[in-house]
N, C-alpha and C positions, 0 to 999 in steps of 0.2 A: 745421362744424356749429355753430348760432349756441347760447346758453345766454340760460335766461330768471333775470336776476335781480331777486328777489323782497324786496325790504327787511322785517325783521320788522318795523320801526315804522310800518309801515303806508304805506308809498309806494306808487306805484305801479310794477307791473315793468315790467323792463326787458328787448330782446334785445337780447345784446350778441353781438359773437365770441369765442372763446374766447381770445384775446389780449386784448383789452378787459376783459375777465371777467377773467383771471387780476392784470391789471394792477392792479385795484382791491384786491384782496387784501391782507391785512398781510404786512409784512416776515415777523410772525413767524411766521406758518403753512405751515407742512410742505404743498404743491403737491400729494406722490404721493396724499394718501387723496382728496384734491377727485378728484382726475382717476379712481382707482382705483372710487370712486361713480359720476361720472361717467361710464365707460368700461362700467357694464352697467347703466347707464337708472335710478339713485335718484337721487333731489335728496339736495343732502347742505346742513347750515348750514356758514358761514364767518362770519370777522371778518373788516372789512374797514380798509382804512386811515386810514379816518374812525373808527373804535373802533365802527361799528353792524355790527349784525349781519342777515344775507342768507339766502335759501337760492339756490342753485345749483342747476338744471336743466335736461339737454339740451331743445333744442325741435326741432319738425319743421323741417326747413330749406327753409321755403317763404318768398320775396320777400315782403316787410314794407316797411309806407310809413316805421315809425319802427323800423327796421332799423338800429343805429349800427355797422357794419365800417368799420373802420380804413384796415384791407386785404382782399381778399375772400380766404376759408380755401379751401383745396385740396378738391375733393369727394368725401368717402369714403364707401362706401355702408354706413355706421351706421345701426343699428336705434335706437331709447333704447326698453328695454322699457316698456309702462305698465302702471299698478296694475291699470285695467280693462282692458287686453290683453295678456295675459300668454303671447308668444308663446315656443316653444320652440327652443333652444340650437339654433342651424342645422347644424352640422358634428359627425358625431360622431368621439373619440375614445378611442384605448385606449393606455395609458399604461402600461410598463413602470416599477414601485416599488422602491425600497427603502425600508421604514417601518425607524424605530429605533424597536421595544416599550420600554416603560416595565416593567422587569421588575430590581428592585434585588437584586442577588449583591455577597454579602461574600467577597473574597480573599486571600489566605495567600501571600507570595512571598518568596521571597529575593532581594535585591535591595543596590545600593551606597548607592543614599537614594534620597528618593520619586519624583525626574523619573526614573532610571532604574526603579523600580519601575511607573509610570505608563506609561510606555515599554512593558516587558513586556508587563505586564496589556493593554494597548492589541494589540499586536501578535500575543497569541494570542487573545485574541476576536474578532480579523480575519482569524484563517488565515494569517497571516502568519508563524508558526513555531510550535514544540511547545514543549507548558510547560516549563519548566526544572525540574529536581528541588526540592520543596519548595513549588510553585505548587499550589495546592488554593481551588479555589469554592466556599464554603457557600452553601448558597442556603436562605433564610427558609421555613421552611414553610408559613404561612400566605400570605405573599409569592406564595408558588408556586401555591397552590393559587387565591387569587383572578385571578391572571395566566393562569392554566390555564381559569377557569370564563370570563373576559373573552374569550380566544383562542376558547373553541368556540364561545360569544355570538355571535361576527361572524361564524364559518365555516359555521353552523346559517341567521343572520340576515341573513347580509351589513349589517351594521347596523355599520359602522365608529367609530361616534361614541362607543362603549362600549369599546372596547378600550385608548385613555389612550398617545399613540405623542407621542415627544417631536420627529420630526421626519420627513419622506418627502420624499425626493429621484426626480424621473422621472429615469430614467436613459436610456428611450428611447421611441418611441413606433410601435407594430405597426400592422400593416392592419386599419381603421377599421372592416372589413366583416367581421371574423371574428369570432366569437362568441368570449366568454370567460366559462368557468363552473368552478367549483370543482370538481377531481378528486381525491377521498378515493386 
């Protein structure tokens, strides 16, 4: 899929292949976010190895007279969304989670020094054993209670973006065709 590059200092663009495209690139620019833009239809800007700066954007992959491949790219049936067609996500899925809440508990343990204490603490907030005598959770009140008003937020709104989660792991992923809704 070829990429139109666009010079800010007012050149004219250019299609290039995306090996061509990439090649002009700086050394010191991190590849994954270009492609990671590129991979759902935004132009994204770059530096390139002349120090000027570019935008980057898939183009439709139709035969061009100033078409420059290197080599011709393999044919994959990519979309690049655009701003005026804003087609929607072709395949649906549903995604088994584990979110880690942001929900801070102060704890109380007996322990040999802190990696063995760390250890514990780790181990029984995973179910992984029973507190040991002397193991005790304060949990912040206030802490609680806004972690408590954010949790029903999302479970009322499904509006995940209010609830503040440090990290979700899919763990797997269900039949695409089955409805999922929220049972109290």
């Amino acid at each position: 899929m070829p990429i139109t590059v666009t010079p800010l200092d007012g050149g004219s663009p250019r299609i290039l292949s995306i090996r061509t495209a990439y090649n002009q690139v700086s050394d010191h620019v991190d590849l994954v976010p270009i492609a990671a833009a590129l991979g759902v239809g935004q132009p994204i800007t770059v530096t390139l190895k002349d120090g000027s700066l570019a935008t980057f954007a898939l183009t439709e992959n139709v035969a061009q007279p100033e078409l420059e491949l290197d080599e011709p790219d393999p044919h994959y049936p990519v979309e690049a969304l655009r701003q005026n067609n804003v087609a929607p996500l072709h395949r649906p899925f549903n995604a088994h989670c584990k979110v880690l809440l942001d929900l801070d508990v102060f704890v109380q343990c007996m322990a040999l020094d802190q990696v063995h204490a760390e250890r514990i603490i780790q181990e029984v907030f995973r179910g992984e054993r029973s507190p040991p005598d002397g193991f005790r959770p304060v949990f912040d009140h206030d802490d609680t209670q806004a972690f408590t008003l954010r949790l029903r937020h999302v479970l009322d709104s499904s509006d995940v973006s209010k609830i503040v989660a440090r990290d979700a792991l899919v763990t797997s992923f269900v039949d695409p065709l089955q409805v999922l809704e929220y049972r109290p």
